[in-house]
C-alpha positions as CSV (number, residue, x, y, z in Angstrom):
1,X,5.9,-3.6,-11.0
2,X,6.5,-4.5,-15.1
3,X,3.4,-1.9,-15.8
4,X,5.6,0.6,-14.2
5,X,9.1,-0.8,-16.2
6,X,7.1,-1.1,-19.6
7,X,5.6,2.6,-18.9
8,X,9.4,4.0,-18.4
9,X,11.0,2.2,-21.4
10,X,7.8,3.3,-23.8
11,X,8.0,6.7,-22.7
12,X,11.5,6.7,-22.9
13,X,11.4,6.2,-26.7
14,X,7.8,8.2,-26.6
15,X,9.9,11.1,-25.8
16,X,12.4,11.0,-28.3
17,X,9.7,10.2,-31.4
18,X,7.6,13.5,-29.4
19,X,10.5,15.5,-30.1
20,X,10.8,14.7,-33.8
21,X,6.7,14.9,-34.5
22,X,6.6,18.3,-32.7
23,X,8.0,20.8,-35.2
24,X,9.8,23.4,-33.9
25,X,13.6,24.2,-31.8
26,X,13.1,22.8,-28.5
27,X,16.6,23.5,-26.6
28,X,16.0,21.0,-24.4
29,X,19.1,18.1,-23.7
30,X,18.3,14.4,-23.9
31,X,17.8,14.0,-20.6
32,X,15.2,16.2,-20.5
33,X,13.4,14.8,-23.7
34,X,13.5,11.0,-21.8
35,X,11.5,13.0,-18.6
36,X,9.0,14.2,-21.1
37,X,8.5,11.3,-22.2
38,X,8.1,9.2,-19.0
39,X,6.0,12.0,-18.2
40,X,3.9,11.0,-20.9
41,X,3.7,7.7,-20.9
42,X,2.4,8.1,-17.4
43,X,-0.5,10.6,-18.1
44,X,-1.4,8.7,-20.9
45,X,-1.4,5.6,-18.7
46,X,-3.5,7.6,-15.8
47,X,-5.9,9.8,-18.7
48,X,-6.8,6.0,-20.3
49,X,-7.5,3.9,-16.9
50,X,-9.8,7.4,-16.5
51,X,-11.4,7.3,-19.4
52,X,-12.4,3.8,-19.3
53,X,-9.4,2.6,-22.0
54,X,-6.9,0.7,-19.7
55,X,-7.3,-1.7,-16.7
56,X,-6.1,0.0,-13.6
57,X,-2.1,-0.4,-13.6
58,X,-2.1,-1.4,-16.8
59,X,0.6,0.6,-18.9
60,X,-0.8,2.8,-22.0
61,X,0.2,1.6,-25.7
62,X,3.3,3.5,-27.6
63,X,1.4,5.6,-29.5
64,X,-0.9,7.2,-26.6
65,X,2.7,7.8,-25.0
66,X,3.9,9.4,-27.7
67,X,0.6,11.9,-28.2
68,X,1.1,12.5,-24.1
69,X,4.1,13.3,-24.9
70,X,3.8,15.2,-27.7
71,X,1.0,17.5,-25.4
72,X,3.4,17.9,-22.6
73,X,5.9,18.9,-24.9
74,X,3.5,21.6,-26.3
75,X,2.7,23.1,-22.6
76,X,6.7,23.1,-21.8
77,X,6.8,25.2,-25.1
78,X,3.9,27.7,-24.2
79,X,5.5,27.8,-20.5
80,X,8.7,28.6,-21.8
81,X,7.6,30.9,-24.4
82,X,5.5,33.3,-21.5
83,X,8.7,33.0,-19.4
């Protein structure tokens, strides 16, 4: 259960840090920038216990949130664009 509160309050700050590293006018509110990155705190969480990096359940470190982030935050913007 704290691997799952430690991966939402990383990935709420991942998000926000994602948004200023990514250059670029993202229109997107707050809201949506702390889903982003939850979001990527999670596939960075699930992409490391793949890879061999992290213990199952175990929550990934703030800077692999922030580049998960920082990757979903690119496909939003390539979705968005083709939209």
């Amino acid at each position: 259960m704290m691997s799952i509160l430690g991966t939402l309050f990383i990935g709420l700050i991942a998000g926000f840090i994602a948004r200023m590293v990514k250059p670029g006018d993202d229109s997107m509110g707050w809201i949506m920038t702390a889903i982003l990155g939850v979001a990527g705190s999670f596939l960075a969480s699930y992409a490391g216990a793949a890879l061999g990096l992290y213990a199952q359940g175990q929550a990934a470190g703030f800077i692999a949130s922030v580049v998960g982030a920082v990757v979903l935050l690119v496909i939003y913007g390539l979705l968005k664009k083709k939209a």
